[in-house]
N, C-alpha and C positions, 0 to 999 in steps of 0.2 A: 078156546083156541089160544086166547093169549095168556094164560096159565102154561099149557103147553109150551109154546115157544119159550117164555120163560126159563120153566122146568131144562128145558134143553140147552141153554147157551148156557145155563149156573152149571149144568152137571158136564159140558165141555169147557168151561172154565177150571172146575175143579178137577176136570182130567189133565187136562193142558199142563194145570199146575203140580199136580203129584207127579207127572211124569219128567216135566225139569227135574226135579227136585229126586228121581229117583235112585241117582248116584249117592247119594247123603245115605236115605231111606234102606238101602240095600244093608250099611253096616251097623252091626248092633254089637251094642258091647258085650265082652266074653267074661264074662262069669264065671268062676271056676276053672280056669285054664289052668292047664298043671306045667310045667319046667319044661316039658318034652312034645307037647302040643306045641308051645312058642320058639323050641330050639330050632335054627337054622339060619340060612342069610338071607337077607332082605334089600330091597333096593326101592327106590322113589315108585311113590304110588301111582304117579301122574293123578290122583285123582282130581275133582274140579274146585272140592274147596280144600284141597291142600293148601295152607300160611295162610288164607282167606284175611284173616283179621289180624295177620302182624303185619309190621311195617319193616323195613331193613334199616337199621341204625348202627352206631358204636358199641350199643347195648344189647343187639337184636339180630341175629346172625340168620338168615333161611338156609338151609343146607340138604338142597335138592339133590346134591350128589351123595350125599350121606350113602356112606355102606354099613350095613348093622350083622353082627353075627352074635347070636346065642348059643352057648353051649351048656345043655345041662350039667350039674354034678354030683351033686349027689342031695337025698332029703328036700328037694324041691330048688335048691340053690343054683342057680345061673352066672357063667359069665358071660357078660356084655359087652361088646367090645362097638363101639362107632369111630367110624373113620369120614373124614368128609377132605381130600384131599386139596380140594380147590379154596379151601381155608385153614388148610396145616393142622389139622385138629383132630387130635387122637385120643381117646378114652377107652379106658378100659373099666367097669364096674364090676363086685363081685356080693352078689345077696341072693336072697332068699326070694324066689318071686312062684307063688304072691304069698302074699302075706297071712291071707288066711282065704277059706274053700269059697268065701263070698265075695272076692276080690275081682275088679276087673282091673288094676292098677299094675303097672311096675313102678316100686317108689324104693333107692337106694341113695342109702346118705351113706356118708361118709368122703374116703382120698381124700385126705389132707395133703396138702405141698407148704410147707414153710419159705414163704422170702425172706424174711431175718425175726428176728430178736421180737420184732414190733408189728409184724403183720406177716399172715396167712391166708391161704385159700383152700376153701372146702366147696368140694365137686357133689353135686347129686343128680341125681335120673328119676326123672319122672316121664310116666307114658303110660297112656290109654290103651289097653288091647280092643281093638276088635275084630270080628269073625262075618261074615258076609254067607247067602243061603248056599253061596258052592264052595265053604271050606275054606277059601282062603281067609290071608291072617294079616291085622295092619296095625300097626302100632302107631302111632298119635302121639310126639313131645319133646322132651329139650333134656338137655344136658347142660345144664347151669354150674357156673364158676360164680362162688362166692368168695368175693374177696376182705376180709375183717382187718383190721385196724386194732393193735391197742393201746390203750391210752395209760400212762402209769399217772397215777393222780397222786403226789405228795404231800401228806397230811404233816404240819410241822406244830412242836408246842407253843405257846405263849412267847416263849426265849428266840420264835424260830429258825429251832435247831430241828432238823424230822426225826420225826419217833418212827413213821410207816409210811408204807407203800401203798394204795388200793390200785388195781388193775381194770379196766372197763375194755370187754373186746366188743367195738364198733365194725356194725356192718357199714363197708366203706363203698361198697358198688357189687350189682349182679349184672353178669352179661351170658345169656342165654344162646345156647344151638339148637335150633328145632328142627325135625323132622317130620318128613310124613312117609311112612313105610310099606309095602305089602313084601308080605314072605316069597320067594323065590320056588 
């Protein structure tokens, strides 16, 4: 008998708990998504661990209002465009997604902006696909602004008078926009 009871509060415990937990559980990453599965627009998941483990900083943007649109184009190539209006923040990305038939990733580098002579900033996207048992689709990540620094290092001779330049480009700060998406 006291086996039984046992047996019974452990196996409602760990109902209790899978079923919290069910919102997580439901989404599994998508594997092979192709351009045209992932094209369309997307809006805030409301899901429950949407930002779960970020914090809001200078550095650390949550952008629940994010609007996301994907258009396919051609050979697997997407563009991506987020908009999150309640922080002025508009991007536009253009790659290949994904990257290969085992991918569950969207990962595009690149957008360069030049501020002068001595520093730049390079834009990338990164995001998690995933796919839920009834079809829909939610993307998971951020939109980072790296901002680089360079440094001109003058090497000079014995006489010091300089003969050369070296160049060192330093990452000088990231500040990230993150999302949490499902398709529309």
């Amino acid at each position: 008998m006291k086996k039984s009871v046992l047996f019974v509060a452990f196996a409602t415990i760990v109902l209790a708990f899978a079923s919290c937990n069910k919102d997580k559980s439901d989404w599994k990453k998508f594997y092979g998504y192709t351009a045209n599965e992932i094209g369309g627009t997307y809006s805030y998941s409301n899901a429950s661990d949407a930002f779960k483990s970020l914090t809001e900083s200078e550095f650390c943007h949550l952008c629940p209002d994010a609007n996301i649109t994907i258009t396919p184009t051609d050979d697997n190539t997407i563009r991506f465009v987020m908009n999150s209006e309640e922080l002025d923040y508009y991007k536009l990305y253009m790659g290949k997604a994904p990257l290969n038939s085992h991918d569950f990733m969207i990962d595009i580098k690149g957008n360069t902006q030049t501020l002068s002579s001595l520093s730049f900033i390079v834009y990338n996207l990164s995001a998690r696909v995933y796919k839920n048992p009834e079809g829909k689709i939610r993307l998971e990540g951020n939109s980072a602004a790296n901002r680089y620094n360079i440094k001109q290092n003058i090497i000079y001779d014995s006489e010091h008078v300089p003969v050369d330049t070296i160049y060192d480009t330093i990452l000088y700060s990231t500040t990230r926009y993150y999302f949490d998406v499902i398709k529309d």
